[in-house]
Legacy VTK file of the C-alpha trace (Angstrom):
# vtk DataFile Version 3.0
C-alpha trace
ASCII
DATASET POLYDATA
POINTS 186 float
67.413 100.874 124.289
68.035 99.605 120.733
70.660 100.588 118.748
70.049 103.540 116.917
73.342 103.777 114.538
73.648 101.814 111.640
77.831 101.773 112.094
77.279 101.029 115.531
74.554 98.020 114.492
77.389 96.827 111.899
80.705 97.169 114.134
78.445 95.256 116.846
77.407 92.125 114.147
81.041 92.128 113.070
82.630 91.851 116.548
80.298 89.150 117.375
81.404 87.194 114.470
85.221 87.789 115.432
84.244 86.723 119.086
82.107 83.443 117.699
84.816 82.354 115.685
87.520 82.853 117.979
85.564 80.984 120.771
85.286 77.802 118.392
88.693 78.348 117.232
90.098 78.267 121.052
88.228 75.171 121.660
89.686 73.302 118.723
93.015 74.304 119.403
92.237 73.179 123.428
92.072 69.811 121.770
95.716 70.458 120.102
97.101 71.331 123.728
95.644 68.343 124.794
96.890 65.616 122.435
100.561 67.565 123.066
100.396 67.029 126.502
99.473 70.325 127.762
96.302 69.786 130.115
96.560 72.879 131.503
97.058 75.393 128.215
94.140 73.216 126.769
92.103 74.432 129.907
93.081 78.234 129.397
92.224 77.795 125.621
88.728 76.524 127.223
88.567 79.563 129.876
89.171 82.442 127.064
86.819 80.747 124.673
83.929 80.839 127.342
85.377 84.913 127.863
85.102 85.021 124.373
81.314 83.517 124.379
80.244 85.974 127.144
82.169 89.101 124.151
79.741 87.567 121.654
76.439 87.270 123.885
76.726 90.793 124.811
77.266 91.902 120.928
74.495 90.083 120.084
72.110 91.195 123.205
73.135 94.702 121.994
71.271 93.918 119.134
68.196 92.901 119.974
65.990 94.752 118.126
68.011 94.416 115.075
66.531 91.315 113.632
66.471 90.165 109.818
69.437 88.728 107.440
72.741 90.241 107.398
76.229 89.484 105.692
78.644 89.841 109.033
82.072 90.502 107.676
84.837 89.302 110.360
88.255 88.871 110.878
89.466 86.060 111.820
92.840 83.845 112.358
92.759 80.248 110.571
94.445 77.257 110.562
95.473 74.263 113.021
99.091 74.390 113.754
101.022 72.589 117.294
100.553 74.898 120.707
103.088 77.112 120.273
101.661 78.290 116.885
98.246 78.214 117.644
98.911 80.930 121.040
100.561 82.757 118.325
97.516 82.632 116.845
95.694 83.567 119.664
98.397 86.263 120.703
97.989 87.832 117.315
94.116 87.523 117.161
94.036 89.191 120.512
96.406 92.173 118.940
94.033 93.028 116.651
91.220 93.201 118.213
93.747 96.002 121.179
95.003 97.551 118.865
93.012 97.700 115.493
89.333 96.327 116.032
88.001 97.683 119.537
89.521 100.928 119.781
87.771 102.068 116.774
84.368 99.953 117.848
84.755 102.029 120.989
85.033 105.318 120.081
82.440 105.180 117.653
79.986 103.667 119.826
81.066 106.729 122.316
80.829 109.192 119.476
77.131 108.071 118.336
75.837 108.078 122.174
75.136 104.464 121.588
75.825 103.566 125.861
75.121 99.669 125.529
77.766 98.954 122.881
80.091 101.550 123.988
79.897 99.298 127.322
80.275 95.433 125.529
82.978 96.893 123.228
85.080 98.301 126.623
84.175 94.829 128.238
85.836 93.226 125.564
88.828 95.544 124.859
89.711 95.473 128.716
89.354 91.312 128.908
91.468 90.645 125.621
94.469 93.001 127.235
94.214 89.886 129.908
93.949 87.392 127.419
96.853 88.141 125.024
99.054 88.477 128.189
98.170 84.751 129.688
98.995 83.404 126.097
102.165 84.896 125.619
102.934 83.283 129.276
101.404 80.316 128.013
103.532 80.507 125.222
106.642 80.873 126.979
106.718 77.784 128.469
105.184 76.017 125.674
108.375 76.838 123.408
110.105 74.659 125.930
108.332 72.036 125.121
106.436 71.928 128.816
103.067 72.711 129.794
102.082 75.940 132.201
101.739 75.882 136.187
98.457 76.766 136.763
95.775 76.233 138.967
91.996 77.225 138.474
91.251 79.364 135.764
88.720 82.285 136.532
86.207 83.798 134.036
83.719 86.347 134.057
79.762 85.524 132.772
79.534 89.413 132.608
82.716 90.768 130.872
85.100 87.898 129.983
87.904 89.184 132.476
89.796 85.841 133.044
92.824 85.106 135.768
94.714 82.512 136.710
95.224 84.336 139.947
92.601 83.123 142.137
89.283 84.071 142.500
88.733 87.954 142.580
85.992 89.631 145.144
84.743 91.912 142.124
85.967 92.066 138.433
88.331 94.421 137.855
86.772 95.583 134.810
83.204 95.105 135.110
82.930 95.170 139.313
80.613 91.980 138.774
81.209 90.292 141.986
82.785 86.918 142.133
79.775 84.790 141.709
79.907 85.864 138.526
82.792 83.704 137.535
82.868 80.810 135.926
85.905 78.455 137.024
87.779 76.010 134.926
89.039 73.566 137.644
92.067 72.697 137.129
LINES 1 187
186 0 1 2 3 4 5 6 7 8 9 10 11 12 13 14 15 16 17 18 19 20 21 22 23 24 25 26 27 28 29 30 31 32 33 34 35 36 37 38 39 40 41 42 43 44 45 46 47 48 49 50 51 52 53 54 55 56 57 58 59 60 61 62 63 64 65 66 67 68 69 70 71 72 73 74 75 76 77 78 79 80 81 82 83 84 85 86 87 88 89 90 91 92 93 94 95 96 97 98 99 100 101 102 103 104 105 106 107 108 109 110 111 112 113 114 115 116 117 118 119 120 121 122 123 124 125 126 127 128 129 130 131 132 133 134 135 136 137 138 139 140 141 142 143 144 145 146 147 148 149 150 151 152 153 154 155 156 157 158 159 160 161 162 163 164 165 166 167 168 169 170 171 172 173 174 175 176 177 178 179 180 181 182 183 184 185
């Protein structure tokens, strides 16, 4: 069913700017955690963009019937700094969206019976709870100048969960079962 609400339509175009940009911005700071000699925080940077890929496709699938021009205000973190900035970056971005951006999206979406949004924006609040958690590990570690232990990194096509904790029968936020997942070998 289309979207019916014209908030709902807007809140859905802006969180699928935040989630575009973010996704590019995690890749480009990959490459940062890369040349520092961090393999493996480059790799998460890679998993949570793809997370953040699968946020955007299902804001943007959401709004399918919503075709034409439109100005999609966003926010968004900028600037290239070394690792342990740019997972502050990340850490904060992440924040925002908990705290501030989705909670509202949500209960909007839940207030205006719009089902299909109400169900991307939950996808997305419950997978960036995960993802602000693995870069403050990530984080941790990187402050002491080392890179983090981790093996493959998990991520779901359907909701963007993402664990570093082996391969899950069914996402734990979506119940998608674990063919779903993309992995990021590590």
């Amino acid at each position: 069913m289309a979207v019916q609400n014209a908030m709902t339509a807007d809140f859905l175009r802006s969180a699928y700017g935040g989630e575009s940009m973010a996704h590019m911005r995690y890749l480009i700071w990959a490459d940062v955690a890369d040349k520092e000699k961090m393999p493996n925080i480059g790799r998460l940077f890679r998993a949570i963009a793809y997370a953040e890929y699968a946020h955007a496709d299902n804001h943007f699938r959401e709004l399918k019937e919503q075709k034409g021009d439109f100005t999609v205000p966003a926010g968004a973190i900028f600037g290239i700094g070394n690792t342990v900035e740019n997972l502050q970056g990340g850490i904060d971005g992440e924040l925002h969206e908990i705290e501030q951006m989705y909670p509202v999206y949500l209960e909007t979406a839940r207030f205006q019976n719009e089902k299909g949004a109400e169900r991307a924006f939950h996808y997305a609040l419950e997978a960036e709870k995960v993802h602000a958690t693995l870069f403050k590990a990530a984080q941790d570690v990187a402050r002491q100048g080392k890179d983090m232990d981790i093996n493959d990194v998990h991520v779901c096509n359907v909701c963007g969960h993402t664990t570093t904790d082996g391969l899950p029968d069914q996402c734990p936020i979506c119940g998608a079962k674990k063919e779903a997942y993309k992995i990021f070998a590590a």
